[in-house]
N, C-alpha and C positions, 0 to 999 in steps of 0.2 A: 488778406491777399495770400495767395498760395503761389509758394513758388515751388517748380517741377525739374529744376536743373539747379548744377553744381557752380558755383562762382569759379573765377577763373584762380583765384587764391586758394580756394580748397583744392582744386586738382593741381595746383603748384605744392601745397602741403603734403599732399598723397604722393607722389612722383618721386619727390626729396626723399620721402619715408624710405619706399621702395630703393631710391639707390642704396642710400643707408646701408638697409637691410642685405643687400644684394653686395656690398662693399666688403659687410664684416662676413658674410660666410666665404668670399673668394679669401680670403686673409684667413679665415679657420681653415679654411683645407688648403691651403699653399704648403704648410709644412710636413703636415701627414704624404701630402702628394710628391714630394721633394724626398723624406725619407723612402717611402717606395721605390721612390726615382733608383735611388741609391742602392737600396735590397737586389731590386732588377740589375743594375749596374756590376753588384758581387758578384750575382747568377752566371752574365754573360762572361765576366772574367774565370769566373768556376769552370765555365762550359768549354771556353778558349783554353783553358789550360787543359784540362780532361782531352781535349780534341788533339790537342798537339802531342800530348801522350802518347795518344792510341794511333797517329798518323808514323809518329818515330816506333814504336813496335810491327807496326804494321808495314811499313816501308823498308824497314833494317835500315834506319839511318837519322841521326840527329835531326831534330827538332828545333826554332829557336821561336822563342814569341817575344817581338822586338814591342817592349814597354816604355814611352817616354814622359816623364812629369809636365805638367799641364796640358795630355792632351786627352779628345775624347778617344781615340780607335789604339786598333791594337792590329800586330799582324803578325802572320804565323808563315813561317817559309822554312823550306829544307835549309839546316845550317852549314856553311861549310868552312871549315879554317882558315882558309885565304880572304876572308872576310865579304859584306854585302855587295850582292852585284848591281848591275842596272838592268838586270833581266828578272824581268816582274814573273815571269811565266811560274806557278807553284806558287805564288804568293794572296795569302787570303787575308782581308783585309774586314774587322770587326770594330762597329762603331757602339759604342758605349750611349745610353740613354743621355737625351737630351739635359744637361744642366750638369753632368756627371762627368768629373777628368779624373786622371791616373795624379792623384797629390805628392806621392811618393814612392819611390821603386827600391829596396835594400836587396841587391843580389850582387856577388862578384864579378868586379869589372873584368871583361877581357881584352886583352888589346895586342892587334893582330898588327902586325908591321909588316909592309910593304914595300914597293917601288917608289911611292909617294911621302912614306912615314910613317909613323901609329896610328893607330887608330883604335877609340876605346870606345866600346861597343855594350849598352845594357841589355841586356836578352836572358831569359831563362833561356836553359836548354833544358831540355827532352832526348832522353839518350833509348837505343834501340833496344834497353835490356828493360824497361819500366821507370827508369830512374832520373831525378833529374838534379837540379843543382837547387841546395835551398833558397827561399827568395821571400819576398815581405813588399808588399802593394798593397798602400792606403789609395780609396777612392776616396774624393770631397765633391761635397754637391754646393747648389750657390748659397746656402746659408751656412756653411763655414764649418759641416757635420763633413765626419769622415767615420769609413771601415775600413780594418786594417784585413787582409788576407796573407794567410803564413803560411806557405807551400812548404813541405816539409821533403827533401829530396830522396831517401832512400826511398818511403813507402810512396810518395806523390801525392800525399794526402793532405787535405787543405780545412784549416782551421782559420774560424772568424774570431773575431772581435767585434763586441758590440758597437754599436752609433752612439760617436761620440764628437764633441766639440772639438777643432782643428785650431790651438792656437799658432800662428805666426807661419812655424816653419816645424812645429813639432808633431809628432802621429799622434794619430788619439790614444 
C-alpha cells in the first residue's frame, strides 16, 4: 500500500522542529541586537551633546542637557541661573533607543535657590566660549551591559568606554 500524505504526528514533529529552531536564533540575536541597541544609544547621546555645543556658541548663551538616571530621553534647553522654567518653548526633547536609560549621570550638582527653596539640578552645561563642565553618563540596556561616556569640559571632547557588565549600582 502506498501512502501519498504526511501523518498528522510527522507534521506535529516538523512544526515542533521549526519552533525550535526559530526559538534559538531569536535568543542568538537578542544580545548582539541589544548591544547595538546601546552603540545607537552612545551616538544619540554623542549627537545631543555636540548639538548643545554648537547651539551655546551659536546662540552666545549656555546650554543645559538635563540628564536623569533611569530614564530613556534627554533634553536640551537654553540654561538660565534662576533655574527651570515651565515654559517648554526652546526646549528639544531626545529619546534614546528603545530598551536603553541614562544608568548613571557623574557631573556637579547645581543648586539654584529660590522663592521656594533649593533646588539641585543635574545638567551638563554648555557654555558660549566652546566649553563645558566635565561630566560621565553610563547608558544600560536590559541585560544589564553598560557604556560609560566622559565629556571632557575644556576641549568637549567625548571619550568611550567599552560594553561592559553593570553590577548593582556600579559603572562599568
Amino acid at each position: 500500500m502506498r501512502r501519498s500524505a504526511f501523518t498528522l504526528l510527522e507534521l506535529l514533529i516538523v512544526v515542533a522542529l521549526v519552533v525550535v529552531l526559530v526559538s534559538a536564533t531569536i535568543i542568538t540575536l537578542r544580545a548582539p541586537l541589544s548591544a547595538q541597541r546601546l552603540r545607537t544609544g552612545c551616538d544619540v547621546l554623542r549627537t545631543t551633546l555636540a548639538n548643545a555645543r554648537n547651539h551655546a556658541i551659536r546662540h552666545r548663551r549656555a546650554y543645559a542637557v538635563a540628564v536623569q538616571a533611569d530614564s530613556d530621553s534627554l533634553s536640551v534647553a537654553p540654561w538660565s541661573p534662576i533655574g527651570p522654567t515651565q515654559d517648554t518653548a526652546g526646549v528639544e526633547t531626545i529619546s534614546l533607543p528603545e530598551g536603553i536609560v541614562v544608568h548613571q549621570l557623574s557631573v556637579p550638582t547645581l543648586t539654584l535657590n529660590d522663592a521656594v527653596g533649593a533646588t539641585e539640578l543635574q545638567q551638563i552645561l554648555f557654555y558660549p566660549d566652546g566649553t563645558s563642565m566635565d561630566a560621565s553618563v553610563t547608558l544600560r540596556n536590559e541585560n544589564s551591559e553598560g557604556i560609560r561616556i566622559q565629556l571632557h569640559g575644556i576641549t568637549c571632547s567625548c571619550s568611550l568606554g567599552g560594553i561592559g557588565s553593570i553590577e548593582s549600582n556600579s559603572p562599568p
